[in-house]
C-alpha positions in Angstrom: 5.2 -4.4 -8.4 7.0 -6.9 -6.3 9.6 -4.3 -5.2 6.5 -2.2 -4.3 5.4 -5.1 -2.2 8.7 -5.6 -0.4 8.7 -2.1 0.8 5.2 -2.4 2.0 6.1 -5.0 3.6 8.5 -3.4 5.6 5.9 -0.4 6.3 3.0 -2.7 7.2 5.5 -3.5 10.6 3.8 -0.3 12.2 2.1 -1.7 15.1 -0.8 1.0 14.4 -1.3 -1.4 11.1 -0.8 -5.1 13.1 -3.1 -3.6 15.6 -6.1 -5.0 13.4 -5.1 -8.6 13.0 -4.7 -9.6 16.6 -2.6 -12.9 15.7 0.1 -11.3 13.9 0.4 -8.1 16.4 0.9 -11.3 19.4 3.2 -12.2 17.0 5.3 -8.8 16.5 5.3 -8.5 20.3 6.9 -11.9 20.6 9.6 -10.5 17.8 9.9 -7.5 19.5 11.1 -9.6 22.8 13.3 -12.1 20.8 15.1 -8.7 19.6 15.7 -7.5 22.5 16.6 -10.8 24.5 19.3 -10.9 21.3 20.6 -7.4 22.6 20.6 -8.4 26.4 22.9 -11.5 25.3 25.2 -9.6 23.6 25.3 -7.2 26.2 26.3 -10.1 28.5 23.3 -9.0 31.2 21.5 -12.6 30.6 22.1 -16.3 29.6 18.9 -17.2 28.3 20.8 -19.6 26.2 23.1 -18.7 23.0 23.0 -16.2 20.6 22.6 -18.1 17.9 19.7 -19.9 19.1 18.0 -17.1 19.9 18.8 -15.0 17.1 17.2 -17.7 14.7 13.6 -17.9 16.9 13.7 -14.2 15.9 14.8 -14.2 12.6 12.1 -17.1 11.4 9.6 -14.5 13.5 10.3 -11.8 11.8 10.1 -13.7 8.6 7.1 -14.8 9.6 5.5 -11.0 9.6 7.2 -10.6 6.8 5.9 -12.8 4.5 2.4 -12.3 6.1 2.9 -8.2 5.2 3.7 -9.6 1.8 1.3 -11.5 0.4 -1.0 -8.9 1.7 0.9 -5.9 -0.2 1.3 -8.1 -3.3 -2.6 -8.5 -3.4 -2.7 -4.8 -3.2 0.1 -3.7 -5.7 -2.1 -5.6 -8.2 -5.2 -4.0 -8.2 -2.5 -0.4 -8.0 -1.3 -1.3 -11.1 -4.5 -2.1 -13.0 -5.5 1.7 -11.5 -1.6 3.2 -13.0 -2.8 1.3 -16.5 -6.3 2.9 -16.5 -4.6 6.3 -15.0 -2.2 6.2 -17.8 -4.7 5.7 -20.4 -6.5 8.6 -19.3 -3.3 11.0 -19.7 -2.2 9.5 -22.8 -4.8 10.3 -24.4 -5.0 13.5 -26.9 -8.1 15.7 -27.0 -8.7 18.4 -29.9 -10.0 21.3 -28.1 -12.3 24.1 -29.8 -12.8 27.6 -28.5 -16.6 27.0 -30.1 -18.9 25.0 -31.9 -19.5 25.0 -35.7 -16.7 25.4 -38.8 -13.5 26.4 -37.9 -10.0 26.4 -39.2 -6.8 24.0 -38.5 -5.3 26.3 -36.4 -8.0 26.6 -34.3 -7.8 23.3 -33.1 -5.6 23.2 -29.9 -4.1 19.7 -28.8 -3.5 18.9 -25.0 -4.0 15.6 -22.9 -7.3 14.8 -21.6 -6.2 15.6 -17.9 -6.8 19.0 -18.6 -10.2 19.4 -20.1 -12.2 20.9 -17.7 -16.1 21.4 -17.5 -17.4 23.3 -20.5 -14.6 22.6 -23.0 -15.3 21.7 -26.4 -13.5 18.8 -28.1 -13.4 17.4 -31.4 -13.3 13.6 -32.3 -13.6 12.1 -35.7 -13.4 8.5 -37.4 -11.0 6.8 -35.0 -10.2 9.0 -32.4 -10.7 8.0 -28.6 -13.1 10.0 -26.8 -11.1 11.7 -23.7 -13.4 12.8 -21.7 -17.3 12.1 -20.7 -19.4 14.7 -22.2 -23.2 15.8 -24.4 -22.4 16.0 -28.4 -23.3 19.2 -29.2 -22.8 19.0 -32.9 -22.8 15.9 -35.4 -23.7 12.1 -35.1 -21.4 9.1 -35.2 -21.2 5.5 -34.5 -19.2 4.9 -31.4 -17.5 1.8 -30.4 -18.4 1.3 -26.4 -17.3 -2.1 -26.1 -14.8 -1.2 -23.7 -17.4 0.1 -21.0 -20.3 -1.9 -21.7 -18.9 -5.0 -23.4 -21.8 -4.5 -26.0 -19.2 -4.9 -29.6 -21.7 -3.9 -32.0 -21.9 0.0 -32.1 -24.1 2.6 -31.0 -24.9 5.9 -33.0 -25.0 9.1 -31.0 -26.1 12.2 -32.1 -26.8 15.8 -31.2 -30.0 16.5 -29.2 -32.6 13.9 -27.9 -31.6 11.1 -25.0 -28.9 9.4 -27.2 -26.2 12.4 -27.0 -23.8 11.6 -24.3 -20.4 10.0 -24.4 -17.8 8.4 -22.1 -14.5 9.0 -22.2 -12.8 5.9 -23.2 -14.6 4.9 -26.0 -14.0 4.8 -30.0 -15.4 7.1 -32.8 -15.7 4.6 -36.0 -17.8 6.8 -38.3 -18.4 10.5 -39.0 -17.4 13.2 -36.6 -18.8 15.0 -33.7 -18.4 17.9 -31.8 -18.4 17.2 -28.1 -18.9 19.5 -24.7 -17.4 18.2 -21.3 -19.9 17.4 -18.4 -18.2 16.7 -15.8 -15.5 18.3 -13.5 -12.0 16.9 -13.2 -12.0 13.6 -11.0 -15.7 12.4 -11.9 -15.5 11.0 -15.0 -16.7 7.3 -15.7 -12.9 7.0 -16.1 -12.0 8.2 -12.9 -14.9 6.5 -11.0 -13.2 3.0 -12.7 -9.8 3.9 -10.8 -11.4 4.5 -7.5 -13.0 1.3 -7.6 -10.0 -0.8 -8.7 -7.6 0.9 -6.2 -9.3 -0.8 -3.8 -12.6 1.2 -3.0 -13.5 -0.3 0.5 -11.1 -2.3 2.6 -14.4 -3.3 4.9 -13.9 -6.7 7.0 -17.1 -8.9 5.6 -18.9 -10.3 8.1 -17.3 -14.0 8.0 -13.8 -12.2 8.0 -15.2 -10.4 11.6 -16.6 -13.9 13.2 -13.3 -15.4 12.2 -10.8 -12.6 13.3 -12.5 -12.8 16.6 -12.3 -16.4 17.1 -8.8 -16.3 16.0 -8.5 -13.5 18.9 -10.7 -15.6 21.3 -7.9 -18.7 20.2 -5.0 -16.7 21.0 -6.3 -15.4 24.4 -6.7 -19.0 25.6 -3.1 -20.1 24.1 -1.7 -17.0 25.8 -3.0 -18.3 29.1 -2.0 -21.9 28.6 1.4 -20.6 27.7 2.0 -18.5 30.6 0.9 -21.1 33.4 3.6 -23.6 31.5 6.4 -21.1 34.0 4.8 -21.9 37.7 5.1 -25.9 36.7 7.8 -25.7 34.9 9.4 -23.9 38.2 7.8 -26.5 40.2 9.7 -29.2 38.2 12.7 -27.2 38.2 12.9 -27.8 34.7 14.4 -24.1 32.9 12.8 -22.9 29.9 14.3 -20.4 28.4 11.9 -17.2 27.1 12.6 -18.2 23.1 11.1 -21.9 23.6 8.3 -19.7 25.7 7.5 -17.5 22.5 8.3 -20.4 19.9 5.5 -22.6 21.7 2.9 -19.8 21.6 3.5 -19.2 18.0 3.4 -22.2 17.2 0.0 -22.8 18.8 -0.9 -19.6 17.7 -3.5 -19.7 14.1 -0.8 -17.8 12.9 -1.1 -18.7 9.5 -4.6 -18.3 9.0 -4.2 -14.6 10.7 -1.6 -13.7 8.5 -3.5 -14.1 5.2 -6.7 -13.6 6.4 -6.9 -9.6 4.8 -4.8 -11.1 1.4 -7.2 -13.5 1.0 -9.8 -10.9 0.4 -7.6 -9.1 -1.5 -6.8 -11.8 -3.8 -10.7 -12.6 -4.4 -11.0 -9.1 -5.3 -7.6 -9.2 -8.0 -9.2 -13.2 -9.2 -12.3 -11.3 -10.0 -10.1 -8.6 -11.3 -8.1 -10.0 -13.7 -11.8 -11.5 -15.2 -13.0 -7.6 -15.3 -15.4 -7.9 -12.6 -14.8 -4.8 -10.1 -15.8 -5.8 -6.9 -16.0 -3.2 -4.1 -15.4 -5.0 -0.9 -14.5 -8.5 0.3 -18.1 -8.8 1.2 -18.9 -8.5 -2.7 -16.7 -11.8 -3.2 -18.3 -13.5 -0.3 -21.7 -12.3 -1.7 -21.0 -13.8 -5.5 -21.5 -17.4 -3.2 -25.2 -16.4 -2.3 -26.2 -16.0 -6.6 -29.2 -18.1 -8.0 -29.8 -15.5 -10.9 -27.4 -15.0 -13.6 -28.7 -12.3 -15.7 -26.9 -11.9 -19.0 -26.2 -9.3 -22.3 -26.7 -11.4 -25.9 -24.5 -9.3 -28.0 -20.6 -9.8 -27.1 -22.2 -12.1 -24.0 -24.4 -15.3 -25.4 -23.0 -14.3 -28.9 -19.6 -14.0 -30.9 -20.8 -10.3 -31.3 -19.6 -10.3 -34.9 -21.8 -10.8 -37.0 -21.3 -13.3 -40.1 -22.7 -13.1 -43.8 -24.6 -16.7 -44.2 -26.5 -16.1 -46.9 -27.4 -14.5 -50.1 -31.1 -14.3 -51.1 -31.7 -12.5 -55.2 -34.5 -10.7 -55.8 -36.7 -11.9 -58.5 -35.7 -11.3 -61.7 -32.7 -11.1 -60.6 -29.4 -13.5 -61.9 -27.7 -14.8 -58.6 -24.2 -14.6 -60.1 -25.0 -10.9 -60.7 -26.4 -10.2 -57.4 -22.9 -11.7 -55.9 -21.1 -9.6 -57.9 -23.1 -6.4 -56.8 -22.2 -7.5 -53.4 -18.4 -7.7 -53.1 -18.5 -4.9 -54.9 -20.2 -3.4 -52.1 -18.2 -4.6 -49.7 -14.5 -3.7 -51.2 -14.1 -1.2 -49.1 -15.9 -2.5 -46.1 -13.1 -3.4 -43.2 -15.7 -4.1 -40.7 -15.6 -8.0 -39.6 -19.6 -8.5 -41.2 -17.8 -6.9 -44.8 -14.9 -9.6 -44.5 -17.6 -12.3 -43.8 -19.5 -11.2 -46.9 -16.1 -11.4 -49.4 -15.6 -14.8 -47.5 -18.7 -16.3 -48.5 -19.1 -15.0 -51.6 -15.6 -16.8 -52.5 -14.6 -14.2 -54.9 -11.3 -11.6 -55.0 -12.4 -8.2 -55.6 -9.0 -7.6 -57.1 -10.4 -9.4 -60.0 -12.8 -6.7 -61.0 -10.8 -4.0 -63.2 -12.8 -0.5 -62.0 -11.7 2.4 -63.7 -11.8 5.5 -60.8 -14.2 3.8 -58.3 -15.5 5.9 -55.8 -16.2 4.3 -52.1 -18.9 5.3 -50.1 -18.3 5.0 -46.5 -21.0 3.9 -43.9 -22.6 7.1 -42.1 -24.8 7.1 -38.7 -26.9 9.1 -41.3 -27.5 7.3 -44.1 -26.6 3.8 -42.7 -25.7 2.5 -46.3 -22.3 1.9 -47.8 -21.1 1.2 -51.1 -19.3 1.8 -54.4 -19.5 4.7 -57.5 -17.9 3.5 -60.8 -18.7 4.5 -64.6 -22.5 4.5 -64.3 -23.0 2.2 -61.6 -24.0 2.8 -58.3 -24.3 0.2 -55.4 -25.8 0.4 -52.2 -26.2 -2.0 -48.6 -27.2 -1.0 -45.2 -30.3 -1.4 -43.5 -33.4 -2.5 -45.4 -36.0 1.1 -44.2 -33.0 2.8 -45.2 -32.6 0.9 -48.8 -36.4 1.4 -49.2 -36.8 4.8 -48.4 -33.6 5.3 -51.4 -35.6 2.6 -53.6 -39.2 4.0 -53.3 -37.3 7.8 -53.5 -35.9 6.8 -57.2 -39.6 6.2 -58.1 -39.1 1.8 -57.7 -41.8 -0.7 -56.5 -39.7 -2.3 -52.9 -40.1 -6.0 -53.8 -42.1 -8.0 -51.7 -40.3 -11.2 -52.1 -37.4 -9.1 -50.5 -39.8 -7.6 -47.5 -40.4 -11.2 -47.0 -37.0 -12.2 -46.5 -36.3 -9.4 -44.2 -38.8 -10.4 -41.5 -38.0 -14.1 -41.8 -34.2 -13.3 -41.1 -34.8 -11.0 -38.2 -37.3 -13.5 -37.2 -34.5 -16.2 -36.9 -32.3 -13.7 -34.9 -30.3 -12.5 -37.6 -29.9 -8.7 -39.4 -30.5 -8.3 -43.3 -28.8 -6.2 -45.3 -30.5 -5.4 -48.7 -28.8 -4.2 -51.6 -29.6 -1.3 -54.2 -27.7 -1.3 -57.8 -28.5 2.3 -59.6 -31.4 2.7 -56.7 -33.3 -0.7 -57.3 -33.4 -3.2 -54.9 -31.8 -6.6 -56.2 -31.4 -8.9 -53.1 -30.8 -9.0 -49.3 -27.6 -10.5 -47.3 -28.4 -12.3 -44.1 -25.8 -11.7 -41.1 -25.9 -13.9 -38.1 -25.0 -13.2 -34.6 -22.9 -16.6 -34.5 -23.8 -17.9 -30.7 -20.6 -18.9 -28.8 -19.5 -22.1 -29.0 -19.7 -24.1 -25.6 -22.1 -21.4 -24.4 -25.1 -24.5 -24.0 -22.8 -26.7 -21.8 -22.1 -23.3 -19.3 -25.4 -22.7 -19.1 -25.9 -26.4 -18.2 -23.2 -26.4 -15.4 -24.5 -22.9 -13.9 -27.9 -24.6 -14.5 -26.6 -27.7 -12.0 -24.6 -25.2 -9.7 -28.8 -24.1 -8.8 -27.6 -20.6 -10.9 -31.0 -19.7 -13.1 -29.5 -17.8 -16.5 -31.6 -14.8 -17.7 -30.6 -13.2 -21.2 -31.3 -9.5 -21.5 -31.6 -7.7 -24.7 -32.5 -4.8 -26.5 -33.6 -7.0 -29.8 -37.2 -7.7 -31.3 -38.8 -10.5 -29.1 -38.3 -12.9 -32.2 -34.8 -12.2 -32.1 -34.4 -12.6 -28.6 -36.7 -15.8 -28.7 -34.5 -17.2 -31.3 -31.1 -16.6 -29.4 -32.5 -18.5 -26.1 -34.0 -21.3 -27.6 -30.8 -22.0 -29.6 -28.5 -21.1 -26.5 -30.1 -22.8 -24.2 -30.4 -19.6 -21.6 
């Protein structure tokens, strides 16, 4: 990046590219002079003092664009290379393409990079894969990690048909598998659209940047004057002043160093925001982030940890709570999602201390949203409690209404039950909690005394979302 830098440095020199930033092009003109007072000396055709001298007015000069060209280029080379990561990314990754949708074979599956879908191809992605390329599932349903596009870390399920069937390249299959056709041509993917923006979108002065560029012009006009009536007086006091303490005196006067990081002070607002994955478009953006009173803000991943965390355990009646804990690390033994490992954590017991003879594991579908566990003549069941009951009721079993109960008080108090079946009966819930960040009350109070109003915005029930504000402080 910085050798990128140096040689734009060097390129930036083109007067066509000074031309915009008035100060520095007085001050390339100035270099341009010293060089060629250098030559004259050399050439012995005039004695405007010694080489030396002169030589070092233009070297500092020329340093002096230089390092202006600089720390503009380097505030550019970094928002290139977040657009060669994200460009990278995009070729790296693998796409299974499929010459049509339904069953197929092994060797019907054709591997190439992303880069070369094109409109109307058919991929395949399954548990773990990354999704290439933007596209409408045409086959299947799966949960799909989109946390790195929308921040939101709990998962979404997508599915074939209906308003919930498109997916953006980028983003992580964690269940299931789905068949998926690309919508959109070559360049004008979600992916793509990220890159134009970071490399730098729209260079557009913001209007402070314009008032200030021509006041620095309006400065340099008037110092340009004053230098240039310094000759007649210092002719009149025959007093010799030689052409490099001429152009030395001007630059010094001269903004000059305010006009020659005026553009990479834009551009390093824009990599500041950057580097905090906040694309901003323009300069003007930045200046614009000044003028906010409203802060409007996602819960999940945002205002909370995003993971949620198993806090209690609530038995059925009837039921022995030693038992019902048992039941639920069982459950979970083969759960690697961060709520599983919260539910072994509380429950404080090893699962390697139950001695199953051929357990089968039941992995979490977008379909049946329940997991579990097979063994001898057991059967064990979580997931969501309308899916539970529907299993429950199904197997000819009364849903208890203790456990209803506890199911609206939990979501009530902004957190999500899971209830648990053994052999298709319903023996108790688990309460998860969306743990709210910690520190996120004393933000909210500093954006609160900055005169920023927070607003959280959520997709939960109203009690949920109630719950979460009042205990956040939003």
């Amino acid at each position: 990046m910085l050798q990128a830098a140096l040689k734009q440095s060097f390129l930036k020199l083109n007067p066509k590219q000074l031309f915009r930033n008035p100060v520095m092009f007085t001050v390339e003109i100035g270099t341009a002079v010293m060089f060629f007072v250098c030559l004259w000396i050399l050439m012995g055709e005039q004695s405007q003092g010694s080489f030396m001298y002169n030589f070092i007015v233009f070297l500092v000069l020329f340093l002096t664009l230089l390092f202006a060209n600089f720390a503009e280029a380097i505030a550019e080379a970094r928002g290139k290379a977040q657009a060669d990561s994200l460009r990278k990314t995009r070729e790296e990754t693998p796409a299974r393409k499929i010459s049509a949708v339904g069953k197929f074979h092994a060797d019907d599956i054709a591997i190439i990079p992303s880069s070369q879908l094109k409109k109307g191809d058919l991929f395949l992605c399954e548990a773990g894969d990354i999704i290439p390329m933007d596209g409408e599932i045409v086959e299947g349903l799966a949960t799909i990690d989109e946390s790195a596009i929308t921040g939101e870390s709990a998962p979404v399920i997508r599915e074939a048909g209906g308003d919930k069937s498109s997916v953006t390249g980028g983003t992580k299959v964690l269940s299931d598998s789905i068949q998926v056709k690309v919508t959109t041509e070559v360049g004008e993917s979600f992916l793509d659209k990220m890159i134009a923006l970071v490399e730098g979108a729209s260079r557009q002065k913001t209007p402070n940047e314009i008032a200030l560029t021509i006041l620095l012009a309006g400065f340099t006009l008037v110092f340009i004057i004053v230098t240039i009536t310094l000759k007649p007086f210092a002719d009149y006091a025959h007093t010799p002043i030689t052409i490099a303490a001429f152009i030395s005196l001007f630059v010094c006067l001269i903004p000059t160093t305010i006009g020659g990081l005026l553009s990479a002070i834009g551009i390093a607002g824009m990599d500041r925001a950057l580097r905090a994955n906040v694309i901003t478009k323009s300069g003007k953006a930045v200046e614009t982030a000044g003028d906010i009173d409203v802060l409007l803000l996602d819960k999940t991943g945002t205002i909370t940890i995003g993971n949620r965390k198993a806090t209690h355990f609530y038995p059925a009646n009837g039921i022995d709570e030693k038992h019902f804990i048992e039941c639920v690390v069982l459950s979970s033994m083969s759960d690697e999602t961060p709520e599983g490992k919260s539910i072994l954590e509380l429950a404080k017991i090893n699962p390697v201390n139950f001695k199953l003879e051929s357990p089968r594991f039941i992995k979490f579908t977008a379909e049946t949203r329940t997991s579990g566990i097979d063994f001898e003549n057991t059967r064990i069941r979580k997931g969501a409690s309308d899916a539970i009951k529907n299993l429950s009721e199904k197997a000819g079993y009364i849903y208890p209404p203790e456990t209803a109960e506890s199911v609206n008080r939990i979501s009530s108090n902004g957190g999500t039950p899971l209830v648990v079946a053994e052999n298709e009966k319903v023996i108790g819930v688990i309460e998860l909690q969306d743990i709210i960040k910690p520190g996120i009350q004393e933000r909210f109070e500093r954006l609160r005394k900055m005169g920023i109003k927070t607003v959280m915005v959520t997709g939960d029930n109203p009690l949920t979302a109630k719950f979460i504000a009042e205990k956040s402080r939003c």
